[in-house]
N, C-alpha and C positions, 0 to 999 in steps of 0.2 A: 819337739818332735817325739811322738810317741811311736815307739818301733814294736811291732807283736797286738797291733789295737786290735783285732779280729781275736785274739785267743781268747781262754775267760778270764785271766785276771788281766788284761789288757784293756777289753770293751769296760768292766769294771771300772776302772781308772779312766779309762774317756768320759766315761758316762760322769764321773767326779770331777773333772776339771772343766766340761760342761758350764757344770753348775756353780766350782768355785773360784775358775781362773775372774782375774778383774776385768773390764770389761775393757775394748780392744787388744785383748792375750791375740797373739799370733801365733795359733798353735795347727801343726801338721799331724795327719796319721798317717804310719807307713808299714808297710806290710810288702807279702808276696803276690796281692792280689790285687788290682783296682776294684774291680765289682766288688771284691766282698768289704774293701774300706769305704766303697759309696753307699754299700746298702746298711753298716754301722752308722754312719753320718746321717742318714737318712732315718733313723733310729732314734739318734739324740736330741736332747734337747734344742732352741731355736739357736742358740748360742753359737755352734757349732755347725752350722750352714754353712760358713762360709771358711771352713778349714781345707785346709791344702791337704790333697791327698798325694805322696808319695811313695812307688813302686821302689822296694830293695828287699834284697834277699843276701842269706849270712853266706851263701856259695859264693857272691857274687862281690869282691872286696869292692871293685870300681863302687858300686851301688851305693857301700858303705860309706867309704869316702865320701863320695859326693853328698850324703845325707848326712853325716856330721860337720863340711863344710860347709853349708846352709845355715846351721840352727848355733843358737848361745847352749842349749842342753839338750841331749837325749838321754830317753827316759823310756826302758826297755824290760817288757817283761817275758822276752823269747827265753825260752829255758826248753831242756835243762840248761846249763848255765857250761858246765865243763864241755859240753859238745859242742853248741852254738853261739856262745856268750863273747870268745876272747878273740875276734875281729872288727865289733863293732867297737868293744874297750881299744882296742889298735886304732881304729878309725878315728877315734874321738881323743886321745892319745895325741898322735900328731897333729891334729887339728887343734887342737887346744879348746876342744870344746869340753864341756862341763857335763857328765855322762850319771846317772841313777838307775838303779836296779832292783831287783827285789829277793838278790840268791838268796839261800841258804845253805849254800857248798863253800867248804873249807876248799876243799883242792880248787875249785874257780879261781877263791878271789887268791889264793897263793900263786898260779898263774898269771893272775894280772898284776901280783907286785913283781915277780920273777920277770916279764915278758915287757910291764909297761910302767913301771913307778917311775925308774929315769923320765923315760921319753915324757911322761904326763907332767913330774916337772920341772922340765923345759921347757914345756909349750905351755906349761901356768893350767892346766887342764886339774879339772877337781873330776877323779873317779869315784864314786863313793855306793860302796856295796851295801847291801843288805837292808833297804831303806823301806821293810815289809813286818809284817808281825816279828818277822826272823831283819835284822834286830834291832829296831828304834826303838820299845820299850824297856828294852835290858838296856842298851847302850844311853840311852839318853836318862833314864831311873839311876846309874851308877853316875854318868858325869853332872844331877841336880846334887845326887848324895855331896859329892867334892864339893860343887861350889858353896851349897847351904854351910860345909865344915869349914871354909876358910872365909865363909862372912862371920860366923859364930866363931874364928881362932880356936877353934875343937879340938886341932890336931891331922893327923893322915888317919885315912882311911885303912880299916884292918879288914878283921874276918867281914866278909859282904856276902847274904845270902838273899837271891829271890827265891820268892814262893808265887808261883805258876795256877791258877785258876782258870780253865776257862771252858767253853762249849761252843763245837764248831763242827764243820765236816771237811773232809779231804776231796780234793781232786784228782783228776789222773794225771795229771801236770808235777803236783806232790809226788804221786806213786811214781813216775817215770822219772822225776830229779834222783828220788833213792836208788833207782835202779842202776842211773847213770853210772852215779858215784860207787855202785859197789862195783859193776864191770871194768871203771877205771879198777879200781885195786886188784882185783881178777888178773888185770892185765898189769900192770904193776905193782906187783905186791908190797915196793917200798914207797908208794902214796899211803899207805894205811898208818905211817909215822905222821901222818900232815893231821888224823884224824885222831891220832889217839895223844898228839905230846900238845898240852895246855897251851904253850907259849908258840905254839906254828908259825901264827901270824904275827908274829910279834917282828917291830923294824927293828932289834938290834937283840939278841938272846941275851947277851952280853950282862947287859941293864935290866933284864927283870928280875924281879921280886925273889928275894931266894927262900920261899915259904915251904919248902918242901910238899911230898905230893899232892897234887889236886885231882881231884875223879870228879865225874859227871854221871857217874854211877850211885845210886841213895835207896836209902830203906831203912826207913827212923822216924820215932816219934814229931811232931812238929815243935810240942813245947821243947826241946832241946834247940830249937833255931831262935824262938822268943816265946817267951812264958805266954804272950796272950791269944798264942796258937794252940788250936785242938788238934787230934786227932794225928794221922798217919800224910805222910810223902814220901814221893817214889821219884826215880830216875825221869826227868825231863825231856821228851825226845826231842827236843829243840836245844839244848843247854852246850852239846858236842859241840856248837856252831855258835851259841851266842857270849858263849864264854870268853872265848877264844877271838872273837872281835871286840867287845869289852876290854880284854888285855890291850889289843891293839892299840886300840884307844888312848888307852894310857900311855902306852912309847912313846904315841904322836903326837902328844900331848906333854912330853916331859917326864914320864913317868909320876905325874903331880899328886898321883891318887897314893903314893906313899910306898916306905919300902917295905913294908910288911899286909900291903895289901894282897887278900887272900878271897878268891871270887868262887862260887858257883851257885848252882840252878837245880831247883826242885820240882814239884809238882803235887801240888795239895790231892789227896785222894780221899777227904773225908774222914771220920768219927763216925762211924757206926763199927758193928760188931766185925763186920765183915772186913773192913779198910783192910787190915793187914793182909788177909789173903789177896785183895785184888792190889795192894802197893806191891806184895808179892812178883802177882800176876805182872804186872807192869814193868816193874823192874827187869824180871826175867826177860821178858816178851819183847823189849827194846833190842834185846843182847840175842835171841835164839831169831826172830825176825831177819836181821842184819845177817846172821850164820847162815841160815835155811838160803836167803835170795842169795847171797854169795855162792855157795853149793850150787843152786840152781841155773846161775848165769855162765855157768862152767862150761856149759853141755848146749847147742842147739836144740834139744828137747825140752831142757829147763827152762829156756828162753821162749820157746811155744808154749808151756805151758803157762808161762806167766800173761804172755800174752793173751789169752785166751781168760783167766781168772780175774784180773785184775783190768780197772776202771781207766778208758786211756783216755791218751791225753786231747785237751779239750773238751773234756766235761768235769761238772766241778756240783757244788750243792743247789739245790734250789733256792729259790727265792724266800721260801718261810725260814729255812737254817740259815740263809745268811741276813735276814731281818733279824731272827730271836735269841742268832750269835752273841757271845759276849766275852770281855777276856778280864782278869784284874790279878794287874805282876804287883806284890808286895815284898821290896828288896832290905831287907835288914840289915845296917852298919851299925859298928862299934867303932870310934874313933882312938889313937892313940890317947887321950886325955881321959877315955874312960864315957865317952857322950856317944848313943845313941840315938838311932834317927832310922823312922822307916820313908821311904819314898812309895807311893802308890800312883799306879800307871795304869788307868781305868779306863775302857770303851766298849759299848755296844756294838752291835752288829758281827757277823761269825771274824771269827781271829785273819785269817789267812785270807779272806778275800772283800769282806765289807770294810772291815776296819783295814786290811792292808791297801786297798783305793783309795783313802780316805790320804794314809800315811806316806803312800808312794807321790801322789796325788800334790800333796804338801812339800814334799822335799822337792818334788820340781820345780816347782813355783817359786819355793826357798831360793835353789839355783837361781835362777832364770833372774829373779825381782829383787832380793833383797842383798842388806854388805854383811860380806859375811868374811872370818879372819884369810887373810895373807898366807892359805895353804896350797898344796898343787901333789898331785902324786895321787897313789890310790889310798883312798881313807876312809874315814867311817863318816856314818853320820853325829855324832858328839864331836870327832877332830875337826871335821868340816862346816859343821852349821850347829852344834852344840845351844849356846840358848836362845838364838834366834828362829830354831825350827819348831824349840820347848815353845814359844809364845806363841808362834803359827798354830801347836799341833792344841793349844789350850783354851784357845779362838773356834777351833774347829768344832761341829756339833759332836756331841756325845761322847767325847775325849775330858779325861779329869789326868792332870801331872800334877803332885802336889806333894811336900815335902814336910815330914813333924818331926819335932823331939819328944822323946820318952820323958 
């Protein structure tokens, strides 16, 4: 069941499972609209003729319910995610249906471990966030590093860094999730601890890593991350979000990545002359961005204003940026024994909505068709479907996951 098929990173994903679900998939769209889930359908490929279209709406819990007891997974990209996201996780929750998404909100999925990990399991229900550019290459890059270090007896994993490349465009869907998340904090000023402390998400604080502090905040040479790096990185705007499920990760997992493992996220900004001013530029701009909308959502005027400037939601890039899209995470480990190892996590098509169909796209399918471990509760996708989604996602066109030694 695809819930939000009419927005644009929803038709996205239809339009992918189209093409890649196996042949008799039994797949539903569901939405607030029938005409407009007939007139998608009527869009896609031939495959897709014969899909159930389904009426629900997030006001509407009956709706919900009744659309998670129907399906083995829903697979949802209504966002933002802290407004709209944690009734449908409720619904699928009880139901014990098997539920994917594509946040990149900390305060959501803390929500959904706060509101539904119990209930999820109990009813054997796999929740599992973030299954979009935001984070199946971070998450699934850190848990090939582990496995490749305990076939090679390497040792635990220590300092871990990725290095972030990529070219893509934003939607209004992006710009309205940031917006979400700052007027939660606006209005709760102690959610901004969910975003600033490394271990948020983490199932037991207790047990993590005692590495002392970690920032997601950066502005430094490259070769200090690994010699065969050039040039300047900057502060990651994704890294606040993907770090910090990465951690999780690891809890859900045993904590197996080690106790002196020590994670964060960069963002390659080139070797030319100029890099430093714009690693500069970037680094700042993440931090006075986040200030300036925060300030702004204070005020009804602030809030027209944004409205009015800013790209809303349901529109996203065209078709040539998200064809000539591309993203490639190169994540750096040093193992306690002293062995190094980079992981690279490569695809074509824009970050956030070609490749994120492609990735969303795959973890349903993952749900839905293949065996995957004995978990339940809200998780990620490395604790949930770890290397069986790696082999799905390296099957898939224009995706490369591949692990070396130094």
């Amino acid at each position: 069941m695809l819930f939000g098929a009419t927005g644009f990173a929803g038709a996205l994903t239809a339009r992918y499972l189209a093409s890649a679900a196996p042949a008799g998939a039994r797949i539903a769209l569901a939405g607030r609209s029938l005409e407009k889930l007939a007139n998608l359908r009527e869009g896609l490929p031939a495959a897709a003729g014969g899909w159930a279209l389904i009426q629900a709406d997030v006001s509407d819990q009956d709706s919900l319910d009744a659309l998670a007891a129907r399906t083995r997974v829903v697979v949802t990209t209504v966002g933002p995610f802290v407004r709209y996201g944690l009734p449908v996780v409720q619904a699928c929750a009880r139901a014990g249906t098997d539920y994917a998404d594509l946040t990149g909100e900390p305060l959501f999925i803390r929500d959904c471990i706060d509101g539904c990990h119990d209930q999820a399991v109990a009813s054997g229900a796999r929740i599992v966030n973030s299954c979009g550019y935001d984070s199946i290459p971070s998450d699934l890059s850190v848990y090939q590093l582990y496995r490749r270090s305990v076939i090679d007896n390497a040792g635990e994993l220590g300092d871990t860094t990725l290095v972030a490349a990529l070219k893509g465009g934003v939607s209004g869907g992006t710009i309205d999730t940031a917006r979400a998340m700052l007027e939660e904090i606006v209005a709760d000023p102690s959610k901004g601890r969910v975003l600033a402390h490394p271990y948020s998400l983490s199932p037991d604080r207790a047990m993590d890593p005692d590495v002392g502090r970690q920032t997601d905040q950066a502005l430094e040479r490259a070769s200090g991350i690994d010699a065969s790096l050039d040039g300047w990185v900057a502060t990651f705007p994704m890294a606040q979000h993907n770090t910090k499920v990465v951690r999780r990760s690891n809890g859900l997992l045993g904590w197996v990545y080690g106790k002196n493992f020590r994670y964060r996220e960069v963002m390659s900004v080139g070797g030319s002359r100029l890099a430093p001013v714009f690693a500069t530029g970037v680094s700042g701009g993440v931090v006075g961005v986040m200030v300036l909308g925060a300030l702004l959502s204070r005020f009804p005027a602030g809030r027209w204003l944004l409205d009015r400037v800013l790209p809303g939601p349901g529109t996203g890039p065209g078709e040539s940026t998200r064809r000539t899209g591309w993203f490639t995470m190169r994540t750096f480990a040093e193992t306690s024994s002293g062995a190094k190892y980079v992981c690279t996590f490569a695809a074509h098509g824009d970050p956030g909505y070609q490749a994120t169909a492609v990735m969303l796209g795959e973890a349903a399918l993952c749900l839905a068709y293949d065996e995957l471990p004995e978990m339940a509760g809200v998780l990620t996708p490395a604790s949930a479907m770890g290397d069986v989604l790696t082999e799905r996602l390296r099957k898939a066109a224009d995706i490369t996951i591949e692990v070396t030694r130094a």
